[in-house]
C-alpha positions in Angstrom: -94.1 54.4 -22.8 -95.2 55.0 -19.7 -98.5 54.1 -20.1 -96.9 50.7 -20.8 -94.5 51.1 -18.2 -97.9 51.2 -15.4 -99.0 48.4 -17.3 -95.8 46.3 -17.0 -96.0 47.4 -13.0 -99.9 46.2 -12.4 -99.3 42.8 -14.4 -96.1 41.7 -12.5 -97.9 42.6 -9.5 -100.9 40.4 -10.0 -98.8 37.4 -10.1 -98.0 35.6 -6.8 -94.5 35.5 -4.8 -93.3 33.1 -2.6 -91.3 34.0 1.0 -93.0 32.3 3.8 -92.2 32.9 7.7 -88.4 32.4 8.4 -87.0 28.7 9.0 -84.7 27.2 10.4 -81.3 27.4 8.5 -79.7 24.2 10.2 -78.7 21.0 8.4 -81.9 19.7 10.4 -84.4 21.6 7.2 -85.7 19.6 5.0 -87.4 21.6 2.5 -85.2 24.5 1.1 -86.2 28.2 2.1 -87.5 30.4 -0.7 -86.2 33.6 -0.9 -87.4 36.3 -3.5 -84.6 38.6 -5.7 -85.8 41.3 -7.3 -82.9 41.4 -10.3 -82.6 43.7 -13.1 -83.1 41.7 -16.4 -79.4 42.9 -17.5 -78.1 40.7 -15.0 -79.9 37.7 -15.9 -77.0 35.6 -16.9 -75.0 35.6 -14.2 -77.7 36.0 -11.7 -79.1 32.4 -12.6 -75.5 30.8 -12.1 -75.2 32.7 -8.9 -78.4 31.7 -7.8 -77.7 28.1 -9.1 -74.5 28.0 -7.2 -75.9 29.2 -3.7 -79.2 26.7 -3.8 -76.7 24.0 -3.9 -74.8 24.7 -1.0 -77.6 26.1 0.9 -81.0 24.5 0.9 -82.7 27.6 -0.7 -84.6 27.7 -3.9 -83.9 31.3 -4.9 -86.8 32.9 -7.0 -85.5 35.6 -9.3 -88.5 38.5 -10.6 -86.1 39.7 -13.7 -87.5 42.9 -15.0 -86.5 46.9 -15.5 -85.0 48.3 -12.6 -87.8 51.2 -12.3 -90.8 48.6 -13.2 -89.0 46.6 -10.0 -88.6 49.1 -7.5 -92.3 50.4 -8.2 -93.6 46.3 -7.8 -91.5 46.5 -4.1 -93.1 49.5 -3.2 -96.4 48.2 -3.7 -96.4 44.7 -2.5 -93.8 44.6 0.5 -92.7 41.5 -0.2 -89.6 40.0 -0.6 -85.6 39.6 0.2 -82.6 40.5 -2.3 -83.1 43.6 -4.7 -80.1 43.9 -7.4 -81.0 46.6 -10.2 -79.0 47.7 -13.2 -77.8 50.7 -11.1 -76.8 51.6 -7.1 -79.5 54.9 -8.2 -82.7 52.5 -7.3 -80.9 50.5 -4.1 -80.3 54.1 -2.9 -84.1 55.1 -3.9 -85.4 51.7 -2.1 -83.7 53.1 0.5 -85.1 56.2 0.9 -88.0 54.6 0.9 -87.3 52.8 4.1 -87.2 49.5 2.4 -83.2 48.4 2.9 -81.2 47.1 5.5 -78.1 46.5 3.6 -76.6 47.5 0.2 -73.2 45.7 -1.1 -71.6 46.6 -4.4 -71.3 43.5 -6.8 -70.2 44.7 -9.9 -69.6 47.6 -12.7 -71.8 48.1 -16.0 -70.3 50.2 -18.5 -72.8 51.3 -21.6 -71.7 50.5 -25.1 -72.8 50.8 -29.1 -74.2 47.7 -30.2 -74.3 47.4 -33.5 -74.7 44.9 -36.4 -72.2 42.3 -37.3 -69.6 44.4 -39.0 -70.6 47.5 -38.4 -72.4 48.2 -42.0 -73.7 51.8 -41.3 -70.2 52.9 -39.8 -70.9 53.8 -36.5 -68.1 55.1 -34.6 -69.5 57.2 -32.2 -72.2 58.8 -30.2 -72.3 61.8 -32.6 -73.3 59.1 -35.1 -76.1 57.8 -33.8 -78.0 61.5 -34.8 -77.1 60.7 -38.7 -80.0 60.8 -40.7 -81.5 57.3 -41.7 -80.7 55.5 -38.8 -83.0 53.2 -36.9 -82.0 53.2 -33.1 -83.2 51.7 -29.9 -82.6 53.0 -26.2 -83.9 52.1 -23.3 -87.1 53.8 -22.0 -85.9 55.8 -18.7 -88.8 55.5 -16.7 -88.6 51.4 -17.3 -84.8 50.7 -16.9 -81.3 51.6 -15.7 -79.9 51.3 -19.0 -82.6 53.9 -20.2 -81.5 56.4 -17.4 -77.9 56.2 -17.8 -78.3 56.3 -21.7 -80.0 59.7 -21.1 -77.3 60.9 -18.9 -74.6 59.9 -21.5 -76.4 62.0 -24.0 -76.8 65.1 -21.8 -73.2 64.3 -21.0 -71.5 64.7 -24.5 -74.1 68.1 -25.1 -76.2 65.4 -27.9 -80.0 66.9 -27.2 -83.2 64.7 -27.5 -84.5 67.0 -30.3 -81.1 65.8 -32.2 -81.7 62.3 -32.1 -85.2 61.5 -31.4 -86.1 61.4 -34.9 -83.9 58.5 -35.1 -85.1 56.1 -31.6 -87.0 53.7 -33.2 -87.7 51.6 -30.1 -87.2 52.1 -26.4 -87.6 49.2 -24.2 -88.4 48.2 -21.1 -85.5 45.7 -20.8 -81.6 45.9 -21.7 -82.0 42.4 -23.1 -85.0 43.5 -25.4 -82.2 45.7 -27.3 -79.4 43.2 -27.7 -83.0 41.0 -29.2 -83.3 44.0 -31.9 -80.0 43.6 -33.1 -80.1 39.5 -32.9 -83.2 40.5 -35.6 -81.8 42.9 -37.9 -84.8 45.5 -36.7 -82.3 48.0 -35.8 -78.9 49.8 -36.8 -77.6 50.1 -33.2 -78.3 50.3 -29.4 -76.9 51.5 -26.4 -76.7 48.3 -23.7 -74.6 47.1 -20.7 -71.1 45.6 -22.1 -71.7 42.5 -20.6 -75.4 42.3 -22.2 -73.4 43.5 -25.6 -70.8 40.4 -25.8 -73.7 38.4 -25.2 -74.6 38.9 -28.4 -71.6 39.4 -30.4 -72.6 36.3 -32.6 -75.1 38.9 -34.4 -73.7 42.3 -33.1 -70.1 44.2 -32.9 -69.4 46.2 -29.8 -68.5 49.8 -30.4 -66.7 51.2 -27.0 -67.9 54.3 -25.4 -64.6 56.5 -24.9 -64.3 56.6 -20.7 -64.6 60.1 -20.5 -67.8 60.6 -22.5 -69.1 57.4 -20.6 -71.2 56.7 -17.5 -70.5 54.1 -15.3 -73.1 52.3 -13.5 -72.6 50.4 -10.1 -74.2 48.0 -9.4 -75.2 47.2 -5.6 -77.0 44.2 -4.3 -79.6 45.1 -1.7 -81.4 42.9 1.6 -84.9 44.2 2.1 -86.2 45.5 5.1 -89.6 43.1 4.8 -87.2 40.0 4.5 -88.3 37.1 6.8 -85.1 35.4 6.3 -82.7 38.1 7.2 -79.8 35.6 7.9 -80.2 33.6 4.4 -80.5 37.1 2.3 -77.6 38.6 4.0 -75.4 35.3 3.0 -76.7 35.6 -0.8 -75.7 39.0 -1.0 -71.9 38.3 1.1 -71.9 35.3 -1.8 -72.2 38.0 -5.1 -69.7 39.8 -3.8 -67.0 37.4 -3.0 -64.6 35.9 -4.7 -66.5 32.7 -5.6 -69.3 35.1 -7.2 -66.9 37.4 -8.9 -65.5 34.5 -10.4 -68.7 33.4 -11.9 -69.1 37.7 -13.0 -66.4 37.5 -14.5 -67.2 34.3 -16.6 -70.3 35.9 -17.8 -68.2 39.2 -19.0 -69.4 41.3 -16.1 -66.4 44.2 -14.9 -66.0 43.9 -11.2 -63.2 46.4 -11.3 -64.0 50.2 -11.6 -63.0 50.9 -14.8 -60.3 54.1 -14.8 
């Protein structure tokens, strides 16, 4: 996997990416100033409202790179381009900045890890300790691809469930959050772990199994500007915009906690 995980990197960075010099921001611009958002892929649906929303009332055009939080961070590192990063967990902002590549961080939003299943629950699963049952097909996300992969490792370590103990079972670990939720939607697989939100996206094909709170981990999620920006004052607003009430709003529409769950 990570083999495929390099891969993944050197593809995404082969393609181009907008973000010229910085423009005006007056009502006097006529063509809309592109700004680049690294965004975890579990945030997809509410990042293309948000994104939506802001273009209207700013004159931007808002171009989102959705992919696993680690293949993302390794793309920024390499290419040093860009203005917005918002990963599946605060872990990578906190790692882009170490890295010198942040001038800002605001927290947007929680995600809190869940069982997804198939449509009523036919093998039973109740809990964690299930998921090591014999027979099972499972799917995780890989940890060196994703922020649903990391935190899925740490919620095993967590409730004392070892890789040994399970790994017969992982049928498929993916580089994306949404690529699980996708297994379920095709019957390939008897559960996942994914974000909540990601798992009511698909409760047409899927039933949501709750992580008790104190076997869980929560993930916060942190919007980021970038230190290479070149339209420092734009990025800035986007970020203020996720966080406010107008964008937790539209979080909330799309399932997304924005309260820290007790």
């Amino acid at each position: 996997m990570r083999i495929a995980t390099l891969a993944a990197v050197l593809a995404i960075v082969a393609l181009p990416v907008g973000c010229g010099k910085e423009q005006p921001t007056g009502e006097s611009r006529s063509q809309p100033v592109e700004l680049l958002l690294y965004c975890g892929a579990g945030l997809r649906p509410v990042a293309d409202e948000l994104i939506r929303v802001f273009d209207s009332a700013h004159n931007t055009r808002i171009v989102a790179d959705y992919a696993g939080s680690e293949v993302l961070l390794a793309k920024m590192k390499l290419i040093r381009k860009g203005d917005l990063y918002m990963p599946g967990d605060k872990y990578y902002v906190d790692q882009a900045a170490q890295a010198k590549m942040v001038l800002s961080q605001t927290p947007v939003c929680y995600f809190v890890p869940a069982i997804l299943v198939q449509k009523g629950n036919p093998k039973n699963i109740q809990s964690l300790r299930d998921l090591t049952r014999p027979g099972l097909k499972i799917g995780f996300g890989d940890p060196q691809a994703c922020a649903i992969g990391k935190e899925t490792r740490q919620i095993l370590d967590k409730n004392h469930i070892y890789w040994p103990d399970i790994e017969k079972n992982v049928a498929f670990q993916s580089l994306t959050v949404n690529e699980l939720g996708l297994q379920i939607q095709a019957k390939a697989l008897d559960a996942v772990i994914v974000w909540d939100a990601i798992a009511k996206y698909y409760q047409d094909s899927g039933t949501e199994i709750a992580i008790p709170a104190p076997m869980n981990v929560i993930s916060t999620v942190d919007i980021a500007v970038l230190s290479f920006t070149q339209n420092r004052s734009l990025a800035e607003q986007f970020a203020r915009f996720a966080a406010s009430e107008q964008g937790r709003a539209i979080l909330i529409k799309h399932h997304y906690t924005v309260e820290l769950p007790d």
